[in-house]
C-alpha positions as CSV (number, residue, x, y, z in Angstrom):
1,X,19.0,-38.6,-11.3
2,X,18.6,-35.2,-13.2
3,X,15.6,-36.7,-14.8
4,X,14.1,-36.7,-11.0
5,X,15.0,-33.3,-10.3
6,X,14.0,-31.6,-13.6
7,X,10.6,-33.8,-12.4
8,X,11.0,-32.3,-8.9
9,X,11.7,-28.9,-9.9
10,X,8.5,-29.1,-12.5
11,X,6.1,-30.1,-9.9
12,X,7.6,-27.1,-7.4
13,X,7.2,-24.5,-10.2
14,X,3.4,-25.7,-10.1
15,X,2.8,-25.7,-7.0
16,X,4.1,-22.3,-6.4
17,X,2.1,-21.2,-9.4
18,X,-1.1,-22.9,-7.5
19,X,-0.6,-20.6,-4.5
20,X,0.2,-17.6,-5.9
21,X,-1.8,-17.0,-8.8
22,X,-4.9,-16.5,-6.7
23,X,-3.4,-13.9,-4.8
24,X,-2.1,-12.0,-7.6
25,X,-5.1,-12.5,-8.9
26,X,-6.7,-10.8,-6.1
27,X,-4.5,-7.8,-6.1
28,X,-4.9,-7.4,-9.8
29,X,-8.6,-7.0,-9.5
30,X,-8.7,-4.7,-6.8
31,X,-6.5,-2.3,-8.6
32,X,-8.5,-2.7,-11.8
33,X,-11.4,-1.9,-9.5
34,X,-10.3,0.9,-8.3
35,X,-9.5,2.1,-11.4
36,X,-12.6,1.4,-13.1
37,X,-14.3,3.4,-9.7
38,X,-12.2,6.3,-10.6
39,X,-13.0,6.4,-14.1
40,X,-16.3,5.9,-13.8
41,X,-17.2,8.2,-10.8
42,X,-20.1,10.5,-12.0
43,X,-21.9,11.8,-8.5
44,X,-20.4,12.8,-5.4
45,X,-21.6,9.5,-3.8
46,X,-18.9,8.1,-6.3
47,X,-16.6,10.5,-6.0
48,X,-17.1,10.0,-1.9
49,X,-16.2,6.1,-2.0
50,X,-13.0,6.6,-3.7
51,X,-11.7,9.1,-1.2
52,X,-12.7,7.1,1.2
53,X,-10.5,4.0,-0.7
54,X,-7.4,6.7,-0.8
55,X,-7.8,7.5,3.0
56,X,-7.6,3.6,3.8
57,X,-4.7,3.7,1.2
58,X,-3.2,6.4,3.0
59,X,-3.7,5.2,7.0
60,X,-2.0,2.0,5.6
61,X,0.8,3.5,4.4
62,X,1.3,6.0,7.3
63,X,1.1,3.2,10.0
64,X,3.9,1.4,8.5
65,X,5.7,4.7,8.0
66,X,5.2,4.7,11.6
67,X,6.8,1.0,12.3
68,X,9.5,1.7,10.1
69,X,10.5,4.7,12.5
70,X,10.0,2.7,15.4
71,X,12.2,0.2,13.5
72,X,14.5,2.2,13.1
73,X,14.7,4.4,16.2
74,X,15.3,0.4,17.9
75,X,18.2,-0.4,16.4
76,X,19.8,2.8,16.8
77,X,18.9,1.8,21.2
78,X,20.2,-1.9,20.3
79,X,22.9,-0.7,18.8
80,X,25.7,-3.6,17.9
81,X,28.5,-4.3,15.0
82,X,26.1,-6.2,12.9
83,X,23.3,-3.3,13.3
84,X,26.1,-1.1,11.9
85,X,27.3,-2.9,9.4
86,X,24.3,-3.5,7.5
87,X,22.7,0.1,8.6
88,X,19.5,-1.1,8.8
89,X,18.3,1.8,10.6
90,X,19.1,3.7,7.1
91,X,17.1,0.9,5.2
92,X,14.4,1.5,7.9
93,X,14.6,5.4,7.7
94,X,14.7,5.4,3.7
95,X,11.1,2.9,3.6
96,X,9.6,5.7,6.3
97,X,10.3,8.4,4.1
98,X,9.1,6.6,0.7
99,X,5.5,5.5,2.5
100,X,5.4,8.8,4.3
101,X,5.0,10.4,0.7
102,X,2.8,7.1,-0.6
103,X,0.4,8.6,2.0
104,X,0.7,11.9,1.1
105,X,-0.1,11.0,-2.1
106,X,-3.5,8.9,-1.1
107,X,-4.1,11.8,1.1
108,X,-3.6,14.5,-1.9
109,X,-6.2,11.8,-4.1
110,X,-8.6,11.6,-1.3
111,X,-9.0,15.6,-1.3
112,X,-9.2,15.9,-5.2
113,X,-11.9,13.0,-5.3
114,X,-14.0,15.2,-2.5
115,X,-13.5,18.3,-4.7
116,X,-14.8,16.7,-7.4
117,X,-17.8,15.6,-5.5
118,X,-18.7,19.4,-4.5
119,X,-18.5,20.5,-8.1
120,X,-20.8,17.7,-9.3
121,X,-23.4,19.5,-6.9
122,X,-23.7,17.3,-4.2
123,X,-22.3,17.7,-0.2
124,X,-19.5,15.6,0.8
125,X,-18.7,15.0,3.9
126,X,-14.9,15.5,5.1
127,X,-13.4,13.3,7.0
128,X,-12.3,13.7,10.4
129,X,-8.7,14.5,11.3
130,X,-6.9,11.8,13.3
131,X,-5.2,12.7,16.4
């Protein structure tokens, strides 16, 4: 019987390993890539697609700033023992904050990478503010 499940619990482990390790994988690359943009940026054009990477960075992490408020602005509504127990809205209200400052952050890199373009001589473009 433990034979079986040592057997069972092998093939699990790869299987798991099969499915994630491309994804990690993925993620891996793209943030070697993006480091590898940023320390090889050399004309504004450069210097232009990685602000343009921290702005995307940054809208991500604002919109789920945004649906953790939400989140959390529902459950104080709902209400209920359970809800105020666990204090999810604080869980909720704590995650807004941290990716509220994650995008501040990707907003603070996108500037610097544009700055950087203007003093390598070339025009960059800002972008537009979002309403």
């Amino acid at each position: 019987m433990t034979r079986r499940l040592v057997i069972l619990g092998a093939l699990l482990l790869a299987l798991t390993v099969s499915v994630f390790t491309p994804a990690l994988r993925a993620v891996a690359k793209e943030h070697t890539d993006m480091m590898q943009m940023a320390m090889q940026a050399k004309t504004p054009a450069d210097h232009e697609k990685l602000a343009a990477r921290y702005d995307q960075e940054s809208a991500d992490a604002r919109a789920k700033a945004e649906m953790h408020e939400k989140m959390a602005e529902d459950i104080r509504k709902t209400g209920g023992a359970l809800f105020a127990k666990v204090h999810y809205d604080e869980h909720c209200d704590g995650l807004a904050t941290h990716y509220s400052k994650v995008a501040e952050g990707y907003a603070a890199l996108a500037k610097a990478e544009r700055d950087m373009g203007k003093e390598k001589g070339g025009k960059v473009i800002e972008p537009k503010p979002k309403s």
